[in-house]
C-alpha positions as CSV (number, residue, x, y, z in Angstrom):
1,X,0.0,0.0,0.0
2,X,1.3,2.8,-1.0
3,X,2.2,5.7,2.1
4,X,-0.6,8.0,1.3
5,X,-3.3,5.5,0.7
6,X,-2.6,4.3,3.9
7,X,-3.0,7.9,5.4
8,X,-6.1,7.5,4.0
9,X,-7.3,4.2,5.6
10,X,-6.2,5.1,8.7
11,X,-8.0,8.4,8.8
12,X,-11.0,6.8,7.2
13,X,-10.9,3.9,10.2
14,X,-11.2,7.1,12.5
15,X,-12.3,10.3,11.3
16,X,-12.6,13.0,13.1
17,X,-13.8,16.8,12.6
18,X,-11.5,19.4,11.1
19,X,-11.8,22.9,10.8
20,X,-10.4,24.5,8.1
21,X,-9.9,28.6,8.8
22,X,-10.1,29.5,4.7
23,X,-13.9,28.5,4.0
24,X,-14.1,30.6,1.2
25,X,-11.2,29.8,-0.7
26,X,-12.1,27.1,-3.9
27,X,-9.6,25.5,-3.1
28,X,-10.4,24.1,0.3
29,X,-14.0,23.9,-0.1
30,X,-13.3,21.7,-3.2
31,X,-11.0,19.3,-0.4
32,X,-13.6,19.4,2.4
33,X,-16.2,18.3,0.1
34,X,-14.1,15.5,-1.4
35,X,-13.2,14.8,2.9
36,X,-16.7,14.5,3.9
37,X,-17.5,12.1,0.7
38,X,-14.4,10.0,1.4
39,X,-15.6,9.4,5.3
40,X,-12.1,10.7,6.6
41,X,-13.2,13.6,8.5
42,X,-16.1,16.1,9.1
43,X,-15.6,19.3,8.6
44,X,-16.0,22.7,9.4
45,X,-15.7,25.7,6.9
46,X,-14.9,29.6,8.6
47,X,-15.5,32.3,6.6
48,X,-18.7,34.3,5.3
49,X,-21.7,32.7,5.4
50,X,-23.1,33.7,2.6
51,X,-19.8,33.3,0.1
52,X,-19.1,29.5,2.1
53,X,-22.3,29.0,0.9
54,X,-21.4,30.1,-2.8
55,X,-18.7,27.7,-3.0
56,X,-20.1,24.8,-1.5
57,X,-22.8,25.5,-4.1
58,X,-20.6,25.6,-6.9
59,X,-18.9,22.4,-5.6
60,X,-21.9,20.4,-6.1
61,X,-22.5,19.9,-2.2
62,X,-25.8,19.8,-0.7
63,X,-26.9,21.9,2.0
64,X,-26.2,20.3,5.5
65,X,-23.1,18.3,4.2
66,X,-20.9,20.6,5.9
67,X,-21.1,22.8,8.9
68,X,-20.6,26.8,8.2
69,X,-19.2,29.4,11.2
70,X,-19.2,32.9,10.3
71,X,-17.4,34.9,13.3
72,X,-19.4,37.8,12.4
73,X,-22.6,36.0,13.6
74,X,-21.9,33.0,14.9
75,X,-23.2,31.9,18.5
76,X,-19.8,30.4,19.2
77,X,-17.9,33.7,18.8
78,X,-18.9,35.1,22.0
79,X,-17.5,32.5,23.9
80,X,-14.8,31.5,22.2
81,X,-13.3,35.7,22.9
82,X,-14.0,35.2,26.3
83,X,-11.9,32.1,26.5
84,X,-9.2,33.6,24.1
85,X,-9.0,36.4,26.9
86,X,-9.2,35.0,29.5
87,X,-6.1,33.2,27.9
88,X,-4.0,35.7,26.9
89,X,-5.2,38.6,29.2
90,X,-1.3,38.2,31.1
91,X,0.1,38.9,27.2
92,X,-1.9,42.3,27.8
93,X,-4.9,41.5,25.3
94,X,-8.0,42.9,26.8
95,X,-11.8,42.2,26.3
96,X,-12.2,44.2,22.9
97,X,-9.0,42.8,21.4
98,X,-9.9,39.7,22.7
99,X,-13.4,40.2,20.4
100,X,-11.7,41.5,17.5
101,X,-8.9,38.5,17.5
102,X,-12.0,35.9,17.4
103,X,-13.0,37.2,14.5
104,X,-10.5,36.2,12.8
105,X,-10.8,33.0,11.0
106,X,-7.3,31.6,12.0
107,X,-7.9,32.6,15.9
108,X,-11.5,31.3,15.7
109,X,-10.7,28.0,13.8
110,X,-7.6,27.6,16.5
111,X,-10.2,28.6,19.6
112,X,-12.8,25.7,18.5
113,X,-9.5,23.4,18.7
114,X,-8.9,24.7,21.7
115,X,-12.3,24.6,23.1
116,X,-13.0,21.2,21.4
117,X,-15.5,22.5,18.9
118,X,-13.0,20.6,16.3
119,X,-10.3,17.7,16.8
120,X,-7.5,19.7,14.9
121,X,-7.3,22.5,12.4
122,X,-6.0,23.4,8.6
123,X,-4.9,27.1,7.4
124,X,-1.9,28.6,5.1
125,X,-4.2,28.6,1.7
126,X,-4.7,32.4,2.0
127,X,-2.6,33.3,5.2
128,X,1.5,33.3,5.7
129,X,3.0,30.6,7.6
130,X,3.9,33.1,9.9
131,X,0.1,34.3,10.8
132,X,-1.3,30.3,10.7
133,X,1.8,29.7,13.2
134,X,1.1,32.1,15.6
135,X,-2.8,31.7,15.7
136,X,-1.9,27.6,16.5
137,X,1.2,28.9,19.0
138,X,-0.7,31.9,21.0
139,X,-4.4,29.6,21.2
140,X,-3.5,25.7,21.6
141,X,-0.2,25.9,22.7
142,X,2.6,23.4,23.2
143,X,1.7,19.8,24.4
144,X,2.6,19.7,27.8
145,X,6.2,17.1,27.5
146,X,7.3,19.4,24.4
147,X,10.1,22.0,25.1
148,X,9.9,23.1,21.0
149,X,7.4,23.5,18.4
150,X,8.6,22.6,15.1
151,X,7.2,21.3,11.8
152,X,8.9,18.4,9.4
153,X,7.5,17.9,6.1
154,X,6.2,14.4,4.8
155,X,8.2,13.4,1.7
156,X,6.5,10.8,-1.2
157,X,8.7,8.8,-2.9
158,X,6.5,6.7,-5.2
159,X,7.2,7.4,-8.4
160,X,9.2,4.4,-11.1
161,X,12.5,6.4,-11.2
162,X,12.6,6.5,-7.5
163,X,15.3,3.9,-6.4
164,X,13.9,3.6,-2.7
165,X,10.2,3.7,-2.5
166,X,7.7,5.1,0.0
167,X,7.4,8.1,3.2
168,X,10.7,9.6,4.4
169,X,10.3,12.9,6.7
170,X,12.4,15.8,6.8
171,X,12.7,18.1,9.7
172,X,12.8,21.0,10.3
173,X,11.6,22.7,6.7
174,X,9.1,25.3,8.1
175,X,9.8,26.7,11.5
176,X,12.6,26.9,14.0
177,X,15.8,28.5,12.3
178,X,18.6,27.6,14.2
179,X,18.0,25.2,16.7
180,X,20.3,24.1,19.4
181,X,21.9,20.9,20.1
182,X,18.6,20.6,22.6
183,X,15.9,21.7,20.1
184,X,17.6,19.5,17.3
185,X,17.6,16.3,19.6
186,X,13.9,17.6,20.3
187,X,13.4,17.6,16.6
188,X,14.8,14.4,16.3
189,X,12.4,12.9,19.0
190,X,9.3,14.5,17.9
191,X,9.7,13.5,13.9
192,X,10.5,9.9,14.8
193,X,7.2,9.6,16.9
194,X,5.2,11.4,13.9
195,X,6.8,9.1,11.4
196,X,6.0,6.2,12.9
197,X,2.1,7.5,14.1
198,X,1.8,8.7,10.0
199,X,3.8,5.9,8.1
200,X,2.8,2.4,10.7
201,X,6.6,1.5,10.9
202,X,9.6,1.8,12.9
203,X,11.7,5.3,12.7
204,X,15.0,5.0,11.8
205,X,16.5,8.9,12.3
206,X,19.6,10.5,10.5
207,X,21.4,13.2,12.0
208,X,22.7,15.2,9.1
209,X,26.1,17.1,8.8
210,X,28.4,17.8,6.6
211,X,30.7,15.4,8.3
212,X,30.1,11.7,8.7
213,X,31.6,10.7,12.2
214,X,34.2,12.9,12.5
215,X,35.4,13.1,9.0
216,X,35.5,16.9,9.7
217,X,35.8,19.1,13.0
218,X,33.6,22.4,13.3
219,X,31.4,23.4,15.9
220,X,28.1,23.1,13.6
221,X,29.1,19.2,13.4
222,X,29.5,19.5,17.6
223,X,26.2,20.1,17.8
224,X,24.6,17.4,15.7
225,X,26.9,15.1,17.4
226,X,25.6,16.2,21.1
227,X,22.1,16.7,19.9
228,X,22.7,12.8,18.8
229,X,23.7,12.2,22.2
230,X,20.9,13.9,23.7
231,X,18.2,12.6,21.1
232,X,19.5,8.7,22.5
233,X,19.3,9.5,26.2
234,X,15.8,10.5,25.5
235,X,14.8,7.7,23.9
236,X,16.6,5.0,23.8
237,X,15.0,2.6,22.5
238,X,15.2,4.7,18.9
239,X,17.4,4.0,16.2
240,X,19.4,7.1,15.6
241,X,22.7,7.9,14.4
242,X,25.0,11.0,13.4
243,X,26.6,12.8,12.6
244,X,26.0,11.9,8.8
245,X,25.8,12.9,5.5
246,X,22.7,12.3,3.3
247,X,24.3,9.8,0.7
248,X,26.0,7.5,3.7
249,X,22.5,8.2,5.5
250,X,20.1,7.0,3.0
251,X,22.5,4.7,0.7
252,X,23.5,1.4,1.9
253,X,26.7,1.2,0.5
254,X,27.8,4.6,0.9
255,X,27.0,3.5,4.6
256,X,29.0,0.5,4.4
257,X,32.1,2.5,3.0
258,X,31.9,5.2,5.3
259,X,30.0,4.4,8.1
260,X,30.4,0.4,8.7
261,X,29.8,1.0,12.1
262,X,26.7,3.3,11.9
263,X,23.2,1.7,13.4
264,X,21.4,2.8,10.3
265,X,22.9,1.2,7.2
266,X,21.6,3.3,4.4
267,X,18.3,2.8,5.3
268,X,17.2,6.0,7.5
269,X,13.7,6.9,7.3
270,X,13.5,10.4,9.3
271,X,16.4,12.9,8.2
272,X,16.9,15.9,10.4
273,X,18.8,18.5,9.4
274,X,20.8,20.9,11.1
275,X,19.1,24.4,10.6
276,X,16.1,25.9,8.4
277,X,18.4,26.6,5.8
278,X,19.8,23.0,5.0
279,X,16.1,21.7,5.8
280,X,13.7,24.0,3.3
281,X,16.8,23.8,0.3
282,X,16.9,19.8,0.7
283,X,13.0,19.3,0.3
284,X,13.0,21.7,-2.0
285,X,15.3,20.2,-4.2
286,X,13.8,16.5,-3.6
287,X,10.2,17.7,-4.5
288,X,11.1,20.0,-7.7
289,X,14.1,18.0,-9.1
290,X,14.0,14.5,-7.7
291,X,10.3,14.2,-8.1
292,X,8.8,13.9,-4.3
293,X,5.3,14.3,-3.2
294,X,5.6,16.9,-0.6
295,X,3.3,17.4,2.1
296,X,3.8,19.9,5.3
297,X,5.2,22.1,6.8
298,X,3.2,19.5,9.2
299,X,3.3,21.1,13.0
300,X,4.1,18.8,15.6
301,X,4.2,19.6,19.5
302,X,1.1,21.5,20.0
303,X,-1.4,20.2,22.3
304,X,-4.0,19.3,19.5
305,X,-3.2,19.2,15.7
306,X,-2.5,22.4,13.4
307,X,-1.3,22.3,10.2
308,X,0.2,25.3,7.6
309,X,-0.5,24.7,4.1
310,X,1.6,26.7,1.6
311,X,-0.2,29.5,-0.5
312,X,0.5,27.6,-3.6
313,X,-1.1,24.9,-2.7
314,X,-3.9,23.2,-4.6
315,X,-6.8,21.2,-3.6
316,X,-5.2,17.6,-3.4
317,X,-2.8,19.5,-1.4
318,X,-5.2,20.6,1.3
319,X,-7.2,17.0,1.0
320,X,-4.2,14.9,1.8
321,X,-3.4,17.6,5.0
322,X,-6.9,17.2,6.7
323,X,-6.2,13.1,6.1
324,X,-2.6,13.7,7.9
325,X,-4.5,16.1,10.5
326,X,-7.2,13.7,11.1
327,X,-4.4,10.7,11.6
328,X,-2.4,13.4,14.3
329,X,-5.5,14.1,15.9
330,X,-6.2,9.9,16.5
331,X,-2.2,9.5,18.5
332,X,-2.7,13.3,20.0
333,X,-6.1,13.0,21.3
């Protein structure tokens, strides 16, 4: 079975109800339509009533399939300001800032989350990265054993002139720059766990340098090798190795020739790269000239599931993120 059709079983075995912050767009409506249809999820759509309407019209869906919230009118609104102030009332937001912020359709969508109106939440269509971020940051928050949000992105290899075949993650694309040795062994830890809840098999997690154990000295290859160190200590039942570089990482005899003694052999699964840069340039260059299915940047460490889509995205896109949302929401509940 191939990684995303099972994504989709596993979803479909237990759906559960997204809400999506860009109602109006096409785009999403087209998705949450095609969601609802395919029994992975129920949905939500935020925006104006009247042009939600429009496009589920235009989609071909009938009235009642999918559930509408307008902030401007909506009977949840009032409640969910309160709670967002009441939240962030220490941050200096007071009771009219608090009604303005809900609404918005990325604060509201996060506050049903939060309030458990909705078992996880889908934005970035229309909005930056940086705006869908903070909404899922400042309202639902970190999970309560996280010490770092971050976001890895889920990479498809499926096609016939792919050598190795299935999902691989890649962390972090989307969000934290420059992590420490501590955030990067955090990384590590968090992507392993979401590769194995996403892809149903055992993570097997790269490290990546420059250097492949200790072919060169710096202090960026320090860090990889302590947040290595500290990645193991936290789990140590995971299989995890580095520093490494990509070829001796992911091929086996590359591994063999320069890494005999490495744990992985070629055959890592979760790649985490050193900083933003390195991270958002490799998938990058694996979706547009190797050919990869890219989905993300996924978020992973919040309390409940929210997930960035990019602005180009199109509707497959958003369809296959409420399936990876709905699958988050099932090990995150």
């Amino acid at each position: 079975m191939k990684p995303l059709d099972r994504i989709l079983e596993t979803a479909k075995a237990a759906p559960r109800h997204i809400v999506l912050a860009e109602g109006e767009d096409p785009r999403v409506v087209e998705a949450a339509v095609r969601a609802v249809r395919a029994g992975i999820a129920g949905i939500t759509l935020v925006g104006s009533r009247t042009a939600v309407e429009e496009r589920l019209a235009a989609a071909g869906a009938d009235a009642g399939e999918i559930r509408i919230e307008d902030p401007a009118s909506s009977p949840l609104t009032r409640r969910l300001a309160a709670a967002y102030h009441a939240l962030r009332k220490n941050k200096g937001v007071d009771a009219a800032a608090a009604a303005e912020a809900a609404r918005s359709p990325l604060v509201f969508a996060a506050m049903m989350v939060r309030e458990g109106e909705a078992d996880g939440t889908v934005g970035g269509a229309v909005a930056t990265t940086a705006d869908t971020v903070r909404a899922a940051l400042q309202t639902i928050g970190r999970a309560p054993d996280v010490g770092l949000v971050s976001s890895f992105f889920l990479m498809m290899l499926c096609e016939a002139h792919h050598v190795k075949k299935g999902a691989f993650v890649f962390a972090d694309c989307g969000l934290v720059v420059d992590p420490d040795a501590a955030g990067l062994a955090d990384i590590a830890v968090m992507s392993a766990r979401s590769f194995e809840a996403l892809a149903g098999k055992p993570a097997k997690v790269a490290m990546l340098s420059f250097s492949t154990a200790g072919s060169a000295a710096h202090d960026r290859v320090s860090k990889v090798v302590e947040a290595t160190r500290l990645a193991h200590a936290a789990a140590p039942g995971l299989v995890i190795d580095g520093e490494l570089q990509f070829d001796t990482a992911f091929v086996e005899a590359v591994s063999a020739a320069k890494a005999p003694n490495s744990a992985l052999h070629g055959e890592a699964n979760v790649f985490v790269f050193p900083n933003l840069d390195a991270a958002n340039i490799g998938y990058k260059i694996a979706q547009r000239i190797g050919g990869a299915t890219a989905i993300g940047p996924i978020l992973q460490g919040l309390a409940k599931p929210a997930n960035d889509l990019s602005r180009g995205c199109n509707a497959d896109d958003v369809f296959h993120m409420i399936a990876v949302t709905v699958v988050q929401a099932g090990y995150n509940p």
